[in-house]
C-alpha positions in Angstrom: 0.0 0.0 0.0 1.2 3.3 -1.3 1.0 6.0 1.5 1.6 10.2 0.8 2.2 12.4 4.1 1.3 15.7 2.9 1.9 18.8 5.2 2.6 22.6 3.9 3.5 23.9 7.5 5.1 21.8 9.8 9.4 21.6 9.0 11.3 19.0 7.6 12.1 15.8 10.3 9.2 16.9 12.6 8.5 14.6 14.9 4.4 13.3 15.0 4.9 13.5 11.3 8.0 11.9 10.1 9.8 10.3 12.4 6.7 8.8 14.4 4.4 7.9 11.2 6.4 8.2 8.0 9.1 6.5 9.0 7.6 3.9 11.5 5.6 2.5 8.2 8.5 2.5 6.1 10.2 -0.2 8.7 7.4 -2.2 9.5 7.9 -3.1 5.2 3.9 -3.2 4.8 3.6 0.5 2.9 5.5 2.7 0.9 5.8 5.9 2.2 6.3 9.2 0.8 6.1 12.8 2.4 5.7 16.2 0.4 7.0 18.6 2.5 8.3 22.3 1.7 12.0 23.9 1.5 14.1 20.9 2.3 16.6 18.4 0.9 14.2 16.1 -1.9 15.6 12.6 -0.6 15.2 9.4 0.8 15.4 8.9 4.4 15.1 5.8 6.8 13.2 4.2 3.7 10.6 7.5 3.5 11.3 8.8 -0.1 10.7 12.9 0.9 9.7 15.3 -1.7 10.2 18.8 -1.1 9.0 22.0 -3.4 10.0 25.2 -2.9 7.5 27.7 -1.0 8.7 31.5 -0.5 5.3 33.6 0.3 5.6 36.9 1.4 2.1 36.7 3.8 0.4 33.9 5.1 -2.7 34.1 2.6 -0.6 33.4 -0.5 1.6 31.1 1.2 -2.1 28.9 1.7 -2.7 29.5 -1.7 0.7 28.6 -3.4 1.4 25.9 -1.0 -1.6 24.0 -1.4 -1.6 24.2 -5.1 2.2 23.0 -5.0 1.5 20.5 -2.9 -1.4 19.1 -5.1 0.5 18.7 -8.1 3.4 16.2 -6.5 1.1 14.5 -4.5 -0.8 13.4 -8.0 2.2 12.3 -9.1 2.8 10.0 -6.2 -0.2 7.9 -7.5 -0.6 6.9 -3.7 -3.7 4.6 -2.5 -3.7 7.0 0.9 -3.2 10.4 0.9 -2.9 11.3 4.5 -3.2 15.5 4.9 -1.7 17.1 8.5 -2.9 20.8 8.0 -6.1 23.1 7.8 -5.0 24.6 4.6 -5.0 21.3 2.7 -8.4 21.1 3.0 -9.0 23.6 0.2 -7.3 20.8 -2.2 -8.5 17.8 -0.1 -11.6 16.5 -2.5 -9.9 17.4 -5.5 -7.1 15.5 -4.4 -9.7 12.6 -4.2 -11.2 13.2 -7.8 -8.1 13.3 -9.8 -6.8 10.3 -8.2 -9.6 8.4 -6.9 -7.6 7.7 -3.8 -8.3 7.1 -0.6 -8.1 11.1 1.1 -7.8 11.4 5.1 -6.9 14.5 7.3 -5.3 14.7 10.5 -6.2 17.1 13.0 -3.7 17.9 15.2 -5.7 20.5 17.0 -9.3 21.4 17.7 -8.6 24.6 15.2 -12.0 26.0 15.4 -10.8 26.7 19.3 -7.3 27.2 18.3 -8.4 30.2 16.4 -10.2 31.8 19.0 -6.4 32.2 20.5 -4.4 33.6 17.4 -3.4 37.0 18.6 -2.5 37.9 15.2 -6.4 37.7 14.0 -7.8 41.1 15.5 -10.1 40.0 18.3 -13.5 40.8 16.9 -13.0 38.9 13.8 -11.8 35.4 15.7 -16.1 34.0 16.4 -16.9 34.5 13.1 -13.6 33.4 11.4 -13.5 30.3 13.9 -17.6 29.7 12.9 -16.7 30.1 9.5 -13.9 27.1 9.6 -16.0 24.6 11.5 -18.4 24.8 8.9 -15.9 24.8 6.3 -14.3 21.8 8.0 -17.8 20.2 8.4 -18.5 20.4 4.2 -15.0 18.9 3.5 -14.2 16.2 6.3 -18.1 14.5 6.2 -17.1 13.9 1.9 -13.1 12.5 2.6 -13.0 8.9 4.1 -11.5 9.2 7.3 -10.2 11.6 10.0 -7.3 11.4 12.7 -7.0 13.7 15.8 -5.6 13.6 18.8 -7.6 13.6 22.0 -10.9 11.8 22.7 -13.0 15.9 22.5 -11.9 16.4 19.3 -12.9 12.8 17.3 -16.1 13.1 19.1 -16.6 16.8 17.4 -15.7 14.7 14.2 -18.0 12.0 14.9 -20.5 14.0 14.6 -20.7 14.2 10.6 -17.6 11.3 10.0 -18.4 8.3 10.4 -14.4 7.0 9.9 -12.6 8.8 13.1 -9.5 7.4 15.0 -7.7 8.6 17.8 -3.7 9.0 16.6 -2.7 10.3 20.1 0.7 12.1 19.6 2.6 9.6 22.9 6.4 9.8 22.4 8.3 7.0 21.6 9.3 5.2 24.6 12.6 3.9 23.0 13.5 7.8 22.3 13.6 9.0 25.6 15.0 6.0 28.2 18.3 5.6 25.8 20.0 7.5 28.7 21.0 6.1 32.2 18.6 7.9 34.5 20.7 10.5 36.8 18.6 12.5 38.8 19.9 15.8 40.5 17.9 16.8 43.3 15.9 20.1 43.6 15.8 20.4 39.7 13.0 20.4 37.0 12.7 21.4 33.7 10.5 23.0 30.9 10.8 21.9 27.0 9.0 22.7 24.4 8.3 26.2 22.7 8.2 28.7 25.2 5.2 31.2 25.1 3.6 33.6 27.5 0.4 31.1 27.4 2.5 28.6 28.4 3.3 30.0 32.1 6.9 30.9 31.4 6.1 34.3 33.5 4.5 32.7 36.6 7.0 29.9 36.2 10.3 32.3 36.6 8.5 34.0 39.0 7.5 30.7 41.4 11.1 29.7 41.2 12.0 33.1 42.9 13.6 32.9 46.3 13.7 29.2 46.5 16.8 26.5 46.0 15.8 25.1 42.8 17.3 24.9 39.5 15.3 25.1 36.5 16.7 23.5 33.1 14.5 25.4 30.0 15.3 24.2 26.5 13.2 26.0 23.4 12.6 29.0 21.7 11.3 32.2 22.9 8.0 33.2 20.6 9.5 37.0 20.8 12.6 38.6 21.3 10.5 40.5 23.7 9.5 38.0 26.1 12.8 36.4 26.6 13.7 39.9 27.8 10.7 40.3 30.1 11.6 36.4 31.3 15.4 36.8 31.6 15.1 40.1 33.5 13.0 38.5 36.5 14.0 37.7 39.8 13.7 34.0 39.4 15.8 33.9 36.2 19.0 33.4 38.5 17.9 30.0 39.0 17.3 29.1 35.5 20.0 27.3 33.5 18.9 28.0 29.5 19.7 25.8 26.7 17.8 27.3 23.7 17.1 24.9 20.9 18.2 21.9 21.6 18.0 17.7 19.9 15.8 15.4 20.7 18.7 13.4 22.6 19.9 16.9 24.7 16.0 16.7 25.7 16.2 13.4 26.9 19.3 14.2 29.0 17.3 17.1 30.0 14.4 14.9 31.5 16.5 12.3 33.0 18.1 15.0 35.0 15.3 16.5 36.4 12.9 15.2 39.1 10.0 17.4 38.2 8.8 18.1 34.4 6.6 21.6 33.9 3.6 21.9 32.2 1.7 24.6 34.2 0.0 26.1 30.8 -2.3 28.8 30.7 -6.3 28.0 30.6 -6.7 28.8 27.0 -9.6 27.6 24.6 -7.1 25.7 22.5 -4.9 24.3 25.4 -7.7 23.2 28.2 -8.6 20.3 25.9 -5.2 19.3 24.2 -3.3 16.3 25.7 0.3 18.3 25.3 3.0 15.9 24.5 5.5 17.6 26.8 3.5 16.0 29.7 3.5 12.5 28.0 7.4 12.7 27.2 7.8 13.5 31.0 6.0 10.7 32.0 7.7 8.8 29.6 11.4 9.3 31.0 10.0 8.6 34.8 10.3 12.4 35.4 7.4 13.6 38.2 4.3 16.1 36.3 3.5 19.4 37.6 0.8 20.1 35.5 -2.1 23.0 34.6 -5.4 22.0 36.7 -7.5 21.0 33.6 -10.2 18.5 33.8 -8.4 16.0 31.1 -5.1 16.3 32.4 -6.5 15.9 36.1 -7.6 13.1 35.2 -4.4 11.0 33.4 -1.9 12.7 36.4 -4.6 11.2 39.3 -5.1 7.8 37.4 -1.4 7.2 37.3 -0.3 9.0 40.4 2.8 10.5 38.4 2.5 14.5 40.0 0.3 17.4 40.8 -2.1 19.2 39.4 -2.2 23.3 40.0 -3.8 26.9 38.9 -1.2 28.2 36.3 -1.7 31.6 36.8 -1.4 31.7 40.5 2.3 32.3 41.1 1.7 31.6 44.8 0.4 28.1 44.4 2.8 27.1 41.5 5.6 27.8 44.3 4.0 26.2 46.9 3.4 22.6 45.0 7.1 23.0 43.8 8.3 23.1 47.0 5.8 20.4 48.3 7.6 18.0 45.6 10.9 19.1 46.0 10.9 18.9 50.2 9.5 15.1 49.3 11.7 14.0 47.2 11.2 10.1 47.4 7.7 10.8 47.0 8.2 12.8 43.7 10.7 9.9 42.2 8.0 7.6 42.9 5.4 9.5 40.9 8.2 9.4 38.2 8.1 5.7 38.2 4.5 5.5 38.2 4.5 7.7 35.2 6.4 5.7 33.2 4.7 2.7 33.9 1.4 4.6 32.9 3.7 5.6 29.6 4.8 1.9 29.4 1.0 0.3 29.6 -1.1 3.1 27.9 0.7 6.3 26.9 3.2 5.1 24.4 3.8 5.6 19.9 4.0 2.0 20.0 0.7 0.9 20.9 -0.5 4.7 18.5 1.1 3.1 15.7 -0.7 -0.4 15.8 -4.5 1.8 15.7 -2.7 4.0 12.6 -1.6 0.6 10.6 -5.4 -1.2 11.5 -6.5 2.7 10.5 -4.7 2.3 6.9 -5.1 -2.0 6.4 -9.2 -0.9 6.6 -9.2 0.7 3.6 -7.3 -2.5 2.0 -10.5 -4.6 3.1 -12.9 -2.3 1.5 -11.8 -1.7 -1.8 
């Protein structure tokens, strides 16, 4: 079976994508696998054969507009039986995708994007209901005529279920293999925070819990503004934070098997209150303790496995408090750790993802 990863927006090598589907078919030698992705190397890669187009938009409309139509002209020539589409602007080309080639068309949603939306700061604020109402129903026409969707968390294939009647559950779990290459070596009194690092994502309260306490903070990722890493790095608190910047995937798993406690203490937003954030799952994943955002989904994982605490993000005051709780009980925070990755060993793993995505794919074998 003939499989086509298409994405217009996410880079070259990324991680769900590439390196946890493309390449996880390619090595189980039941699919060929191809991904169409822009400005990179065209190439073949741990058996995925990777072709790239050049994209240079000057705005983000055109950039839709020429990347989409790009993209739809390779991925005819793949002649794939799946084509298997990771972003919201590929809709536009989604069903002719499906008449030209008479292939089987899927798209993956990697976000609930009609919420997602309702958070871009860069759509002016009045303009985000109707822009958000606008792409659900958008959505609604193209997904309920392709023949099957992927998301994420449990909320957003039931919003799909609603008019699909083909919906499985991809979660994005990290690769167990990926991060327990290391020897664990545990310092005491230190956590960490990967991942991109935003103002929604409790950076601010973060630096500013840390303040006036012995802990060391290890932060790996990218500021979203040259502005905020100023604001961040001229706190108080910074003075205990030890920052990598962009790092590898195996400097973050020598990040995590450092730390005792992994930070996830995200901001209550529309987009992130239902999202199952993989930073929490690659935590659990290297036996590293969660201190996690109070949300009712993410409550309910860290209590099932006992692997942390759960807190208000935006109180500073409470943040500091359940860091110090974990780090004054140290043997009881390892112990979460553990039971973390056990919950990541028996539930929360790629592994166990990738068998669903192959039964996802083998289904439209049976039917043809």
């Amino acid at each position: 079976m003939k499989i086509c990863h298409i994405t217009t927006v996410h880079p070259d090598g990324d991680v769900r994508i590439f390196h946890k589907m493309c390449v996880s078919l390619a090595t189980s030698n039941d699919f060929q696998v191809s991904c169409i992705v822009p400005n990179c190397e065209t190439r073949v890669e741990s058996g995925v054969n990777i072709i790239s187009f050049s994209l240079d938009a000057q705005n983000r409309s055109s950039r839709i507009r020429l990347a989409s139509k790009k993209a739809l002209g390779l991925a005819i020539k793949q002649d794939a039986d799946i084509y298997h589409l990771h972003d919201p602007e590929l809709l536009t080309i989604a069903l002719k995708l499906k008449k030209k080639t008479g292939a089987r068309v899927i798209f993956d949603s990697h976000e609930d994007v009609p919420k997602q939306l309702m958070d871009k700061i860069w759509i002016p604020s009045y303009q985000r209901v109707l822009i958000s109402k606008l792409y659900a129903i958008y959505e609604r026409f193209v997904c309920s005529r392709l023949d099957g969707v992927i998301s994420v968390t449990p909320l957003i294939c039931n919003r799909f279920r609603k008019f699909q009647p083909n919906v499985e559950m991809i979660a994005n779990y990290p690769d167990l293999l990926e991060l327990n290459i290391l020897e664990k070596n545990r310092f005491s009194r230190t956590i960490c925070y990967v991942g991109g690092i935003f103002r929604t994502r409790g950076i601010i309260e973060l630096v500013n819990a840390i303040d006036k306490i012995e802990v060391r903070l290890l932060l790996a990722g990218t500021f979203e503004s040259d502005e905020l890493k100023e604001t961040v790095m001229n706190l108080p608190g910074w003075e205990n934070v030890q920052f990598f910047g962009q790092v590898s995937r195996t400097e973050i798993a020598s990040i995590l098997n450092q730390s005792e406690i992994g930070i996830v203490t995200l901001h209550p937003t529309q987009s992130y209150v239902e999202a199952y954030p993989i930073k929490m799952f690659e935590y659990m994943a290297s036996g590293t303790a969660v201190l996690a955002s109070d949300f009712p989904l993410w409550r309910e994982i860290i209590f099932q496995s006992n692997c942390g605490k759960c807190v208000d993000p935006m109180d500073v005051s409470a943040v500091r408090a359940s860091l110090i709780e974990m780090l004054e009980n140290s043997t009881v925070t390892r112990n979460q750790g553990k039971n973390g990755l056990l919950a990541a060993k028996n539930i929360y793993n790629w592994e166990k993802e990738f068998i669903k995505l192959k039964a996802f794919y083998s289904g439209f074998a049976q039917h043809r």
